[in-house]
MIZA-566496 format. One record per residue (C-alpha): x, y, z. Coordinates in Angstrom, 1 decimal. Each point is the difference from the previous one (the first is absolute). Layout:
<selos>
X|Y|Z
...
</selos>
This chain:
<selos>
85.7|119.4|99.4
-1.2|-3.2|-1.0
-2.2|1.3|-3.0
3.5|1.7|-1.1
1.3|-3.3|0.0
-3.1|-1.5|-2.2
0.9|2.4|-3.1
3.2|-1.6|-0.1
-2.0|-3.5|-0.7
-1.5|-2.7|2.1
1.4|-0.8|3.2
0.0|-2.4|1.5
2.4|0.5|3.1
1.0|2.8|2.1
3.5|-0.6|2.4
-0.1|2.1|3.0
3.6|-1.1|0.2
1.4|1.5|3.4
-2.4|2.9|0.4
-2.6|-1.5|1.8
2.1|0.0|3.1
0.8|4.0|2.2
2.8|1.6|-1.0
1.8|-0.4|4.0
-1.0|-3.8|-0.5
1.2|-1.0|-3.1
-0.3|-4.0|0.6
-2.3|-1.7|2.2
-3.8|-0.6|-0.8
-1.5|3.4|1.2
-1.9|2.2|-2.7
0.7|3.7|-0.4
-3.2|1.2|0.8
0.7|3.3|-1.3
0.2|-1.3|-3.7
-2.6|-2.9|0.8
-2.3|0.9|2.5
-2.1|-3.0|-1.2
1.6|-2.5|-1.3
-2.4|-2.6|0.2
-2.0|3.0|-2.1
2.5|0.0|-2.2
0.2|-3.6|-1.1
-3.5|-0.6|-0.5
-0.4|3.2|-2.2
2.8|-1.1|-2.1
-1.0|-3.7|0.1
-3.5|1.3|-1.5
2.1|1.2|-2.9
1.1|-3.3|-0.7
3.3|0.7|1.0
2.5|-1.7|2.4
1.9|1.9|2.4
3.8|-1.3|0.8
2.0|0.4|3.0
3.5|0.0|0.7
0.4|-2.5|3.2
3.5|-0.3|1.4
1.0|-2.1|3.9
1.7|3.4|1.3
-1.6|2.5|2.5
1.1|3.5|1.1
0.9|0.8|3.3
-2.7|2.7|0.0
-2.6|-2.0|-1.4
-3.2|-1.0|2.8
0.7|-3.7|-0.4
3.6|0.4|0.7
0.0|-0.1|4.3
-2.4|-3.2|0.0
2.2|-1.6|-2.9
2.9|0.6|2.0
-1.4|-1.3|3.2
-1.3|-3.1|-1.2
3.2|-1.0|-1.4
-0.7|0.3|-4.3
2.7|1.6|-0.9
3.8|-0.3|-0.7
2.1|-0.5|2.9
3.6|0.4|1.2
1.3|-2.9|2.1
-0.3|2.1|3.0
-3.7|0.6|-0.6
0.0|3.5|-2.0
-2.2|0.4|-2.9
2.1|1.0|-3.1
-1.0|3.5|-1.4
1.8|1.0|-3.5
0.6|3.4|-0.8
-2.8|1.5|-2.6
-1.2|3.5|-1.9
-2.6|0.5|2.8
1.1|-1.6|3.3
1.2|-3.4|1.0
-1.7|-3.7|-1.3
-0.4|-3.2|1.4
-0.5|-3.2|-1.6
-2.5|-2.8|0.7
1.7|-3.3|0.9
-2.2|-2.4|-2.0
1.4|-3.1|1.1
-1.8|0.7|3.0
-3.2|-1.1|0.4
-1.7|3.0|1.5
1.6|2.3|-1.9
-0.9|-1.6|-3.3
-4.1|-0.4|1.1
-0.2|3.3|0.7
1.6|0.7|-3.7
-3.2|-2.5|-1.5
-2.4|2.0|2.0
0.8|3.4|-0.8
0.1|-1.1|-3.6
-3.1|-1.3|0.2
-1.3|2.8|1.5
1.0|1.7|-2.8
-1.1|-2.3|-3.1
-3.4|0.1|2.0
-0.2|3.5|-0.3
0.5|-0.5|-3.8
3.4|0.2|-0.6
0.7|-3.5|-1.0
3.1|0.0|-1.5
3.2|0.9|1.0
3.8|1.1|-1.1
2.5|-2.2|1.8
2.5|3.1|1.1
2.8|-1.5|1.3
3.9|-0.2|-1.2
2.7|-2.3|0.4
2.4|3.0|1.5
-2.5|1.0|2.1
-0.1|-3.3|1.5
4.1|-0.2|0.2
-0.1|3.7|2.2
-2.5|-1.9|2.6
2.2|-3.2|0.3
3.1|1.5|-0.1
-1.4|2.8|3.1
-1.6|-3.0|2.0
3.2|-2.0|0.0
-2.0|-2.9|-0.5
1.3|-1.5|-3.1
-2.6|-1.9|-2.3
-3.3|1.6|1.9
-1.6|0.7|-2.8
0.4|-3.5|-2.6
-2.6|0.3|-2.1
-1.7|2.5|1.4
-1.2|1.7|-3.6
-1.4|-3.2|-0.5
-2.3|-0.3|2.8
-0.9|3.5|-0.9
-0.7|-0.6|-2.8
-2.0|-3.3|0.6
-2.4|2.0|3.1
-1.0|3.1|-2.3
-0.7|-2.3|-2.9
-1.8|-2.3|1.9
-2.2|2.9|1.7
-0.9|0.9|-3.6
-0.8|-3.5|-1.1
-2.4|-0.4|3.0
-1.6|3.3|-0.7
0.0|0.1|-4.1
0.3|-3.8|-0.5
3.0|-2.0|-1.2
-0.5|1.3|-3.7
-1.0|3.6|0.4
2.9|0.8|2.1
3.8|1.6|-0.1
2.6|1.9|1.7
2.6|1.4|-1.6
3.2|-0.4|2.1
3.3|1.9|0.0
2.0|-3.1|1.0
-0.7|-3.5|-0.4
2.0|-3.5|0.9
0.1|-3.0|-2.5
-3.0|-1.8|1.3
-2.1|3.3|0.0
-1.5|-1.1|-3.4
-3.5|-0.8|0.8
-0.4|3.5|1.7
1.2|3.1|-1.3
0.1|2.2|-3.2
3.2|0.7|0.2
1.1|3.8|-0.7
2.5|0.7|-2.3
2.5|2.9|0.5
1.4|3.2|-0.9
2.4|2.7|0.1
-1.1|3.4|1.4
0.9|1.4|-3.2
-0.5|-2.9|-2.7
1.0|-0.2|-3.7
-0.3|-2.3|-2.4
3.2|-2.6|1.5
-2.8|0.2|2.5
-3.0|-0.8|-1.9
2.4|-3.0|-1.4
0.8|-1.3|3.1
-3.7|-0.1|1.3
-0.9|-1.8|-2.8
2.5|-2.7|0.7
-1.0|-0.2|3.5
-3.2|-0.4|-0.7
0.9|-3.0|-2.0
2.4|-1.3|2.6
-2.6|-0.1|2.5
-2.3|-2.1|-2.1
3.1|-2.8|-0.4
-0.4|0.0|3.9
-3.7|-0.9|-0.2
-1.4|3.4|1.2
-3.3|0.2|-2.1
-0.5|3.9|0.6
2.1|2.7|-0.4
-0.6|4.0|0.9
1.8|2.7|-1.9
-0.6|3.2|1.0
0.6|3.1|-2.3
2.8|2.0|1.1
-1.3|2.4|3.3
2.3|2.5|-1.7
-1.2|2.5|-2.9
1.7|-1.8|-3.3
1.2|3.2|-1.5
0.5|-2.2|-2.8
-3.5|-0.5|-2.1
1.3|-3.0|-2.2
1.2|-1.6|3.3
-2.9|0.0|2.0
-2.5|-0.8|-2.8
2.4|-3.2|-0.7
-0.2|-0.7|4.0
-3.6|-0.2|0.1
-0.5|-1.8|-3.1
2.3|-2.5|0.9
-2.0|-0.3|3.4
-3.7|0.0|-1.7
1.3|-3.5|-1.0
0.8|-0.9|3.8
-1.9|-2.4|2.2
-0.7|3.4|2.7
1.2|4.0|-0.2
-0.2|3.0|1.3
0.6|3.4|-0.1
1.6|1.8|2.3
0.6|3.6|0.2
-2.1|3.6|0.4
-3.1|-0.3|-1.5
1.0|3.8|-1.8
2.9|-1.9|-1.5
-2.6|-2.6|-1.3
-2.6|2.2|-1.5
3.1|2.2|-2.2
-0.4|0.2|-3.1
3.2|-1.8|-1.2
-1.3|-3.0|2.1
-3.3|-0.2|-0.6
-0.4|-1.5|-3.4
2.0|-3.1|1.1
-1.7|-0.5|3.1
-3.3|0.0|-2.0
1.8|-2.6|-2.6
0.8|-2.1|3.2
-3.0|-0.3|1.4
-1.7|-0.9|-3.3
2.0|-2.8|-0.3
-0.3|-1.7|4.0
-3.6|0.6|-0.6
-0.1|-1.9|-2.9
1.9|-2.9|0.8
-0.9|-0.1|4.0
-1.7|-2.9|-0.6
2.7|-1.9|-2.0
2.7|1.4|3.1
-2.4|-0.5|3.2
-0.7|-3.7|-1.8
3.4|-0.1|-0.2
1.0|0.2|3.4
-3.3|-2.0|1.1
1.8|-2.9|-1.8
3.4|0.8|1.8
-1.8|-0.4|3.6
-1.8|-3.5|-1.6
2.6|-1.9|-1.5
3.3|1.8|0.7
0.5|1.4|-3.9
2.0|3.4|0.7
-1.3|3.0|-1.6
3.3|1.2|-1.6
1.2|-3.1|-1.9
4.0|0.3|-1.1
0.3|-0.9|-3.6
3.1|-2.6|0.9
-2.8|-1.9|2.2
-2.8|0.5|-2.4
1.7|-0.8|-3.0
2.8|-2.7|1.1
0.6|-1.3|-2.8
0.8|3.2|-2.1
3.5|1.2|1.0
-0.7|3.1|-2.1
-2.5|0.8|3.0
2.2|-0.4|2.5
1.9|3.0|-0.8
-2.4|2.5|-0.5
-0.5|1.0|4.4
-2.3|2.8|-0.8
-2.6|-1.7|-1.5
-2.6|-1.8|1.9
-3.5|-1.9|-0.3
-2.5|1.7|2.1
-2.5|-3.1|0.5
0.1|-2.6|-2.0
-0.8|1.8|-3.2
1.3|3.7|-0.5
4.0|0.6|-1.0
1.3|3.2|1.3
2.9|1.6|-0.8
0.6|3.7|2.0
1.8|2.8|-1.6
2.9|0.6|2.8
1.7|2.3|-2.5
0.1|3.5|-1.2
0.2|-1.0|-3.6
-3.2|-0.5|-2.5
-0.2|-3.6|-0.6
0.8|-3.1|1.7
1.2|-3.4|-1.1
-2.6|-2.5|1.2
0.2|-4.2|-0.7
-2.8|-1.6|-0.5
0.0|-3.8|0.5
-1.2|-2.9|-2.6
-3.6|0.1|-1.7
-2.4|2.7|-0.9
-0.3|3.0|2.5
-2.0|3.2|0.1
0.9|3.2|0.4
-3.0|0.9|3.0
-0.2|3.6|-1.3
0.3|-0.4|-3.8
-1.6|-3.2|-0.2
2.7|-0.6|-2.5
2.1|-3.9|-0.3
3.0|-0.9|0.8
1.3|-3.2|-1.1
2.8|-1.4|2.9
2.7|-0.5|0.8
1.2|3.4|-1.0
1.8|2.9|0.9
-2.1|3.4|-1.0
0.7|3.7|0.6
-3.4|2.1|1.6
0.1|3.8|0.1
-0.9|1.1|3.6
-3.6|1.3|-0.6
-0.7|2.7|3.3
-2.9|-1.1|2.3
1.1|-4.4|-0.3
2.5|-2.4|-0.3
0.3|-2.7|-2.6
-2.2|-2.5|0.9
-0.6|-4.0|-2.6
-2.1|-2.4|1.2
0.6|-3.9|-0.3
-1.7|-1.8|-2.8
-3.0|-2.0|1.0
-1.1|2.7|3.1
-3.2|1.4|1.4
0.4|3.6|1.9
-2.9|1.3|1.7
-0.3|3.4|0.2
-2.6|2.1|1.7
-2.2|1.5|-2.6
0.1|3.5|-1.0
-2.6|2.3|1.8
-1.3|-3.1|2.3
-0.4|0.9|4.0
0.9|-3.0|0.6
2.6|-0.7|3.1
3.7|-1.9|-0.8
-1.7|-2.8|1.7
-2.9|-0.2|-1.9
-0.9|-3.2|-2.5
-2.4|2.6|-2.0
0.7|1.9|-3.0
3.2|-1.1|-0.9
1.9|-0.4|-3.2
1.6|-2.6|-1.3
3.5|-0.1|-2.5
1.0|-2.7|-1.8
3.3|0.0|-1.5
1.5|-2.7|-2.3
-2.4|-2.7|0.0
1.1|-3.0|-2.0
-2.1|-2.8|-1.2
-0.4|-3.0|1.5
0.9|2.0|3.7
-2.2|1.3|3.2
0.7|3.3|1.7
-1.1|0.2|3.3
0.0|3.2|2.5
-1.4|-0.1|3.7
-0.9|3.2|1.5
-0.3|0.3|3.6
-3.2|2.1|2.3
1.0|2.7|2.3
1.9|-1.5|3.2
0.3|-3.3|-1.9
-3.6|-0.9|0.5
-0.5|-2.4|-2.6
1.2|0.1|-3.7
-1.1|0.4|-3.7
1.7|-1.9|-2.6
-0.5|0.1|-3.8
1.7|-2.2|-2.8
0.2|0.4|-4.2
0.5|-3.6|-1.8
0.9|0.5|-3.6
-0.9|-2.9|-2.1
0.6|0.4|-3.8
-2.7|3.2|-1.0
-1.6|-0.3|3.3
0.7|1.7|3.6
-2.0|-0.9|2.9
0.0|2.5|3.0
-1.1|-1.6|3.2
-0.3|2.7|3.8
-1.0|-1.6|2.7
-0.7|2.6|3.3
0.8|3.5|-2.1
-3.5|2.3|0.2
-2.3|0.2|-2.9
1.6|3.3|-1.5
3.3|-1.8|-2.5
1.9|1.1|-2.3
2.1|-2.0|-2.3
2.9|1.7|-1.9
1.9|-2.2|-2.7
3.2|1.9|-0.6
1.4|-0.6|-3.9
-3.1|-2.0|-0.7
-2.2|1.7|-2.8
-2.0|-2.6|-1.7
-3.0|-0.9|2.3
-3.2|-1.2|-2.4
-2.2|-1.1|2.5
-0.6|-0.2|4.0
-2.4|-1.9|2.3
-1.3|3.0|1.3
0.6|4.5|-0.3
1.7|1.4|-3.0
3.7|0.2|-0.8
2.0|4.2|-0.1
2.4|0.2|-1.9
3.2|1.3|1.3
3.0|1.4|-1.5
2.4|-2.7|1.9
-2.9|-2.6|0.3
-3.3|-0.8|0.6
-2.3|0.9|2.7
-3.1|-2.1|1.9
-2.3|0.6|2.8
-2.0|-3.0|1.6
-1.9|-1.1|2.8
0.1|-3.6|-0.4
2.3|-2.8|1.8
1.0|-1.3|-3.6
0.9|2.2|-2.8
0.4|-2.1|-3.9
1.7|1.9|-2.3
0.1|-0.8|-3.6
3.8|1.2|-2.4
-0.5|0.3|-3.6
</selos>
């Protein structure tokens, strides 16, 4: 099944979801040992591909489940005043709920999620909702039981990753989160069962919303149902290529047909290309607090132009993107003062300016801000997102007399690369400090390099292209 996935694109995730647990025992923390007779097995083989394997963790256990009796004797669950333990009604038998405000309760949560990340299964979705939590205290008669309970739950399964992955190479994506949940969660963005393109509209804005709230990562995960509609799913993942986290969820037969294919392929060239510009990005959202998703109205506050465009969004501190949440061809995008980019075309775009963009299939439109570095991983390279090897480097709209600077972060956060471009009169110096021996240098719109301190210049049709090895790079303009 997994090589199936693989000629899709890399992977880099699997989500088991709910399936890991039996069918009779839908919640709890005891595998189906039908579909995973090994699941210890089963991580490690999977690990050795490089990828990571997701589970969905939720506080609720099912009266048939083995850990139920002892649960229920040692008093971690729900109770009513008399002393009952609340079971709600579900598909496959009744459910009871942890009572994480009690102390017992809540270590044996930790432990059975470490058990788990120890295993290999390291990070987690948070599956918990707000109207579940309502049914429980409403059928306990114990009004306010459960205050900030999605908090704690979220804080304990993102602190077991942390201690197993380390503070930088960990995440949970979580269903429900509490202002003050910032530091922990990606925080998954919603759909309808059947979505269309008011939908797609709406995710986009929540996306943005949650970034106004200080939530650095978002999840958005493609539709479970098929998109009968081809224009509307290949706009849904292309919006979501340019997201801090996605995924995919439905049958892997609806992923492999033909009508889906191509813009799964488009997708994943793109999040492989920029994973080191997005994991760097999010890196910097752990380390100093910078969100991800950046509002335009809080990015650009002086520009009330930018205020009212809600759909547009920086991703990082350099890329502009602007979905397509429409059926039509073309989009009305602003772009903000000074000389921007166009990240496919390469071509410029002097600001502030409103511009119309035909909706090309397979991206989004996408400028980036004058006087920016992207790294990119560099085509056919083996190297990891994490890696400080082989990478490329962008620049966009350097001006004279200015220094662009980029930082690029190692997997989990272990330690940092940073390059810089000064641009003094005919002259622009490239200094790396910590980025690998393998470079290369892309100068997007620039075409008159006469002369470098060391390899040879290729010309480009939107630029010029250099490879080094060196800490300082000289390069001469005619």
């Amino acid at each position: 099944m997994i090589d199936r996935f693989f000629s899709l694109g890399e992977v880099s995730e699997i989500w088991l979801g709910n399936s890991w647990h039996p069918d009779y025992a839908p919640y709890g923390f005891s595998w189906d040992t039908v579909r995973f007779p090994d699941p210890l097995g089963f991580a490690r083989s999977v690990s050795d591909l490089g990828i990571t394997v997701g589970l969905s963790v939720s506080p609720f256990v099912s009266e048939r489940s083995p850990e139920y009796p002892d649960l229920l004797d040692t008093g971690c669950l729900i109770y009513t005043p008399e002393g009952n333990a609340v079971l709600c009604d579900a598909d496959k038998g009744g459910v009871a709920l942890l009572d994480l405000n009690v102390p017992e309760a809540r270590s044996w949560f930790i432990n059975s999620c470490t058990n788990l990340a120890r295993d290999g299964f390291s990070v987690f979705e948070s599956n918990f909702t707000h109207s579940l939590s309502e049914a429980f205290e409403k059928a306990s008669g114990r009004k306010g039981c459960l205050a900030n309970y999605v908090s704690i739950l979220n804080s304990d399964l993102s602190g077991t990753s942390s201690r197993e992955r380390g503070r930088l190479g960990s995440f949970i994506i979580a269903d429900s989160v509490f202002s003050g949940d910032q530091q922990a969660p990606y925080t998954n963005i919603y759909t309808t069962m059947a979505p269309d393109f008011s939908d797609l509209s709406a995710a986009v804005k929540n996306s943005i919303s949650y970034g106004l709230t200080g939530f650095g990562g978002v999840n958005i995960d493609i539709p479970e149902k098929d998109l009968t509609d081809a224009k509307l799913f290949d706009r849904w993942i292309s919006y979501a290529a340019f997201m801090p986290h996605t995924r995919f969820k439905g049958s892997l037969k609806f992923l492999e047909d033909a009508k889906t294919l191509t813009a799964i392929k488009a997708f994943n060239a793109i999040r492989t290309g920029l994973a080191p510009y997005i994991y760097s990005s999010l890196c910097e959202n752990v380390k100093y607090g910078t969100p991800v998703i950046r509002a335009m109205a809080i990015e650009f506050a002086g520009d009330p132009a930018a205020a009212a465009f809600d759909s547009e969004y920086m991703l990082g501190a350099s890329l502009l993107v602007a979905p397509v949440t429409t059926s039509g061809d073309s989009i009305r995008v602003y772009i903000p003062a000074g000389i921007w980019t166009d990240f496919m075309t390469h071509e410029k775009v002097q600001g502030p300016r409103y511009l119309s963009r035909k909706a090309v299939p397979g991206t989004v439109p996408v400028f980036v801000r004058p006087n920016s570095i992207v790294p990119t991983r560099t085509p056919d390279s083996n190297a990891g997102i994490g890696s400080l090897d082989n990478l490329t480097f962008s620049c966009f709209g350097l001006g004279n007399g200015t220094t662009a600077a980029c930082e690029v972060f190692a997997d989990g956060g272990q330690g940092s690369g940073i390059i810089t471009a000064e641009v003094t009169g005919n002259k622009i110096t490239v200094r790396t400090q910590n980025l690998g021996g393998t470079k290369k240098l892309v100068l997007s719109g620039i075409f008159n390099v006469v002369g470098l301190s060391e390899s040879v210049p290729e010309k480009l049709s939107y630029g010029t292209s250099i490879e080094f090895t060196s800490n300082e790079l000289v390069i001469s303009l005619g």
